[in-house]
N, C-alpha and C positions, 0 to 999 in steps of 0.2 A: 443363517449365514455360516460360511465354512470358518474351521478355524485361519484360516487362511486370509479372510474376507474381512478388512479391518471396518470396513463402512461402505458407505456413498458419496460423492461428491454432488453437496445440493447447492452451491451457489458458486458463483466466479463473478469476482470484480474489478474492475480495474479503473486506476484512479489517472485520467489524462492529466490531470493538472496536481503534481506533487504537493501532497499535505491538501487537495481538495477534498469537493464529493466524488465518491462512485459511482460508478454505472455498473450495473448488472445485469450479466451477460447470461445465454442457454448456451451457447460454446464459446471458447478461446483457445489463441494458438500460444501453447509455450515455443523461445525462441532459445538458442543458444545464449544468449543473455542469461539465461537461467528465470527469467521469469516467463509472464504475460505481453502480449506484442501490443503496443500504444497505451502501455502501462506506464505512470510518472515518465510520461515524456518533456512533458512542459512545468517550466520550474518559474516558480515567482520571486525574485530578491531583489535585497537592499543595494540599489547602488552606491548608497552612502560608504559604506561598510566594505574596506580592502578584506576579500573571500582568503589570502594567504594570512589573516591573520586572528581571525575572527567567522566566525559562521553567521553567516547573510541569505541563508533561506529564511523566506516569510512563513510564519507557522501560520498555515490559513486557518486552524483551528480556532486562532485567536479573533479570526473575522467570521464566526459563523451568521452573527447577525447581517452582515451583509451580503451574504452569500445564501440565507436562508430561501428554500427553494426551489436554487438554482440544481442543476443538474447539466452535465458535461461530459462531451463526445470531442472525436476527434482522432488523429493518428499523429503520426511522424510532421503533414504538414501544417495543421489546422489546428485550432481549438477552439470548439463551440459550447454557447452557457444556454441553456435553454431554462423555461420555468414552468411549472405544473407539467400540464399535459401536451405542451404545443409541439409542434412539428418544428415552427418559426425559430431558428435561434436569435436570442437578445442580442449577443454578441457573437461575432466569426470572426476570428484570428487568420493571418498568415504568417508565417514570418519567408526570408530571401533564403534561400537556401544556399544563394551566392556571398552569405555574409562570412567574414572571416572566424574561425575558429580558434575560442579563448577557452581560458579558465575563469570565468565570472564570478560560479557557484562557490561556495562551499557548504555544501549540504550534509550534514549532522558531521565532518570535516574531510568530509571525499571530494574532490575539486573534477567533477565530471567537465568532460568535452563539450561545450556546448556553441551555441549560435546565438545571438541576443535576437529577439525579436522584431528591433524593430522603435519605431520613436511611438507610432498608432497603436500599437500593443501595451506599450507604457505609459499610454494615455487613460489606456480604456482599465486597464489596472489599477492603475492609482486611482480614477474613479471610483470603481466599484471597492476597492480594500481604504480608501480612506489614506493613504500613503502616499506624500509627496514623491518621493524620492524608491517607488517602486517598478520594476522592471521584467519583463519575461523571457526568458531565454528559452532554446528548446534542444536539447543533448542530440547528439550524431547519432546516427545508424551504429555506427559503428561501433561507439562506447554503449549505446543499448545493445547493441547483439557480444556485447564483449568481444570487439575483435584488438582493443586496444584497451587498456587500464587493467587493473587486476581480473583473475579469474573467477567466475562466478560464486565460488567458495569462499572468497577472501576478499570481498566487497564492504563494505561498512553497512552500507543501506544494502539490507538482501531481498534479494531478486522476487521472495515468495515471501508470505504471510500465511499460518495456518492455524484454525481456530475451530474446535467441535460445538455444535450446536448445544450437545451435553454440558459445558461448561458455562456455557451463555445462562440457559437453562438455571443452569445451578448458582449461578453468581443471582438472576434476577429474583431466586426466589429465598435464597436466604438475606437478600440485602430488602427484602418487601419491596421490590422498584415495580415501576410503572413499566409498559410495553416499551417506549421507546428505548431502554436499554436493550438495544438489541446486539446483533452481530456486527453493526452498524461502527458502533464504540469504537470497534476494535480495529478496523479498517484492515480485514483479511483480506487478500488474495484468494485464498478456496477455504470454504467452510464444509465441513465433514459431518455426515448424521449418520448416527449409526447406537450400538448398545454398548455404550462409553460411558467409563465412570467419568465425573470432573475432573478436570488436571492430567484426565491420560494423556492426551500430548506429550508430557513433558518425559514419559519413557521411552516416546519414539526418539529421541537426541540419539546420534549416531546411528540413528539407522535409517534404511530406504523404504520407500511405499512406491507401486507402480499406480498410476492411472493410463490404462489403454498401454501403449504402446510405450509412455513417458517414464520412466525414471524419478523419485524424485528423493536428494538427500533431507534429512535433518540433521542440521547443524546446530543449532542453539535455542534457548528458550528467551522470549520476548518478553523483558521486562517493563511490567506495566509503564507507559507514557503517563503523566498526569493529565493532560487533555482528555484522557477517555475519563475521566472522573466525571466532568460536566456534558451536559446535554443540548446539544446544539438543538434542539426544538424548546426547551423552555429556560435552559440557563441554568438548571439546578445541580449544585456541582454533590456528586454523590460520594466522593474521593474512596480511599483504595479499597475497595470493596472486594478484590482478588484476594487482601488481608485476612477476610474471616475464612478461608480453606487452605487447610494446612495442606493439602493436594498442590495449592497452587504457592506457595513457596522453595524457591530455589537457592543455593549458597552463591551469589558472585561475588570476587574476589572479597572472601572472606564475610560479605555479609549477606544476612537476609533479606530477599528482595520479594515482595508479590510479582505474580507472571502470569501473562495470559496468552495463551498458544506459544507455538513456535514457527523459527526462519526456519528456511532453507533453500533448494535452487532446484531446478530442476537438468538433467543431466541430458542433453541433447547436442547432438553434430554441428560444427558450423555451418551456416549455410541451410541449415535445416530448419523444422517447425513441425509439432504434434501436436495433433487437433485433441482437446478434453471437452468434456460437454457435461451439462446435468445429468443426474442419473448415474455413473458411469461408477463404478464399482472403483474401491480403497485396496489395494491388496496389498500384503506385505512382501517384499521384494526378495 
């Protein structure tokens, strides 16, 4: 590789049901959104729970067992639960796209534009999550392509996820884990292979990498979630395992945090979309 040539782009995910499973993709379109197009479109929360005051996203991490599986498709209008290897989905969502436009969400505490789904949607949810009083909403065109709310740089929940296979790598084999700690954990947006030490990520912060034609900043480093601790295939919580690599230690405000990859957005037109695909060469911008 040139020095020029930070890696490859070996995987792309994208998560239609926020805090779901992924699906993985050989191409995806970044969108002026600054992420993935039918990425966290559809959101699950508490209706119990006023969103102005309180955060009422469902952490579905905490539903793995009932979601264990399942795997999920879908775009802007639909969302589908499929299991193993079927064509068939379990479940198909619609929601009215004639529904009026609230603030329902408050997601980790960014109150995106959304649509509520629907009373059949909130049926089939609370079934499957065990949650009386759960609900699905599905965010506008609009607040996904950032034509309204903050700009993609100044988002709370960011737009991308980035994670090297080197660091997976390196956490599985100094924590002795099993295969399912995979990439998986960590619920990237594009995973990067290339000849990367552990923890390099975290010196891209402020700076760009192109993919194809795309643009894409780093802004910050992603402080491990406790959810990636445990293992939604067997339940065994491994906890901060990013702890034992001083690579992956960052100061926020003022203390020491474990971290694993970093945000960022990718920097595209409104109104536009650039195709990334596997394979497709890391370059430094």
């Amino acid at each position: 590789m040139s020095r020029e040539t930070e890696g490859q782009l070996s995987n792309i995910l994208v998560y239609p049901l926020s805090g779901g499973p992924g699906t993985e993709l050989n191409s995806g379109f970044l969108s002026s959104g600054g992420g993935l197009l039918h990425d966290r479109t559809w959101v699950a929360y508490d209706s119990s729970i006023d969103p102005t005051t309180a955060k009422n996203r469902l952490s579905i991490k905490r539903y793995g067992r009932q979601l264990s599986g399942l795997w999920l498709g879908g775009g802007f209008d639909s969302l589908a639960m499929y299991r193993g290897d079927s064509t068939e989905p379990v479940v198909q969502l619609h929601y009215n796209p004639e529904a009026p436009v609230q603030q329902l969400v408050n997601e980790f505490g960014e109150l995106p534009e959304v649509r509520d789904a629907g009373d059949t949607a909130a049926e089939q949810i609370s079934s499957i999550l065990g949650v009386r009083s759960a609900r699905l909403a599905v965010k506008t065109n609009r607040w996904l392509l950032a034509a309204v709310g903050p700009a993609p740089a100044e988002r709370v929940v960011a737009p991308l996820h980035i994670v090297t296979q080197a660091s997976v790598d390196a956490l599985q084999e100094v924590g002795h884990l099993e295969e399912d700690y995979d990439f998986n954990r960590f619920r990237p947006s594009l995973v990067f292979a290339g000849n990367y030490e552990p923890g390099e990520e975290q010196s891209w912060i402020g700076r760009s990498l192109k993919i194809g034609n795309a643009t894409i900043h780093i802004t910050r480093a992603t402080i491990r979630c406790a959810a990636t601790g445990r293992s939604s295939y067997t339940g065994r919580n491994h906890g901060d395992v990013p702890k034992l690599f001083k690579a992956m230690q960052q100061m926020v405000d003022g203390k020491s945090e474990p971290v694993m990859g970093v945000y960022g957005y990718a920097e595209i037109a409104p109104g536009s979309t650039e195709q990334i695909k596997v394979g497709m060469e890391v370059l430094a911008a």
